[in-house]
N, C-alpha and C positions, 0 to 999 in steps of 0.2 A: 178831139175838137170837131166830128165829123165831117173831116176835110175828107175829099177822092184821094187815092192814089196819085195822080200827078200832081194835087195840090202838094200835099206832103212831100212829095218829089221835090219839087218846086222850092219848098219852104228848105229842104233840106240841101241841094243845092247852093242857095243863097246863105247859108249856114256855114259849110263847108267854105265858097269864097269871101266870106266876111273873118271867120276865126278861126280857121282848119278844127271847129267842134271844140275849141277851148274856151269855156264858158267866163274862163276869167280874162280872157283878151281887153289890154289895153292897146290901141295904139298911140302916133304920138302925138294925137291932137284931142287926147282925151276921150276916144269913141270907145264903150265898153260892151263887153257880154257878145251874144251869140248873133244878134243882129245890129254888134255896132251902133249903139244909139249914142248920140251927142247932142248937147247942149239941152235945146228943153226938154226933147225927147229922154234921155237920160234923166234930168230931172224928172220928167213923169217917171219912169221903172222905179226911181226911188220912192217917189210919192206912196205912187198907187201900192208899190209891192209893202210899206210900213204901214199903208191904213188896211192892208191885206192880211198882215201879223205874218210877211213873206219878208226874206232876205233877196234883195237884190242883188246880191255876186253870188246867188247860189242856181244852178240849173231850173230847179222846181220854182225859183220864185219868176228866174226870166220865160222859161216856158207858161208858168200862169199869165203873166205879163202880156204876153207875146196873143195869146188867146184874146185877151181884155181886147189889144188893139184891134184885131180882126172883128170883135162883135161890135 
């Protein structure tokens, strides 16, 4: 993604307190994946990762995903 060091830090961190790095985390208000996205944000991951030919409950589609939102 040519983030720095502390950016990736940073991302990784908020990763870690959002889903202890479990890519399939629900909690119970519906929030999914690695950085807990809910309502329309979730429905984007879905969108975007289906016109992508990406699964969104799989790592690679939420990491592509996750990139999309940063550019």
């Amino acid at each position: 993604m040519g983030l720095t060091n502390e950016q990736s830090l940073g991302i990784l961190a908020n990763v870690l307190r959002e889903c202890s790095f479990d890519y399939t985390s629900e909690n119970s208000s519906g929030a999914y994946g690695i950085c807990q996205w809910l309502g329309d944000r979730k429905q984007q991951l879905q969108q975007w990762c289906n016109s992508h030919n990406l699964q969104y409950n799989t790592l690679e589609g939420q990491l592509s995903y996750l990139e999309a939102e940063f550019t």
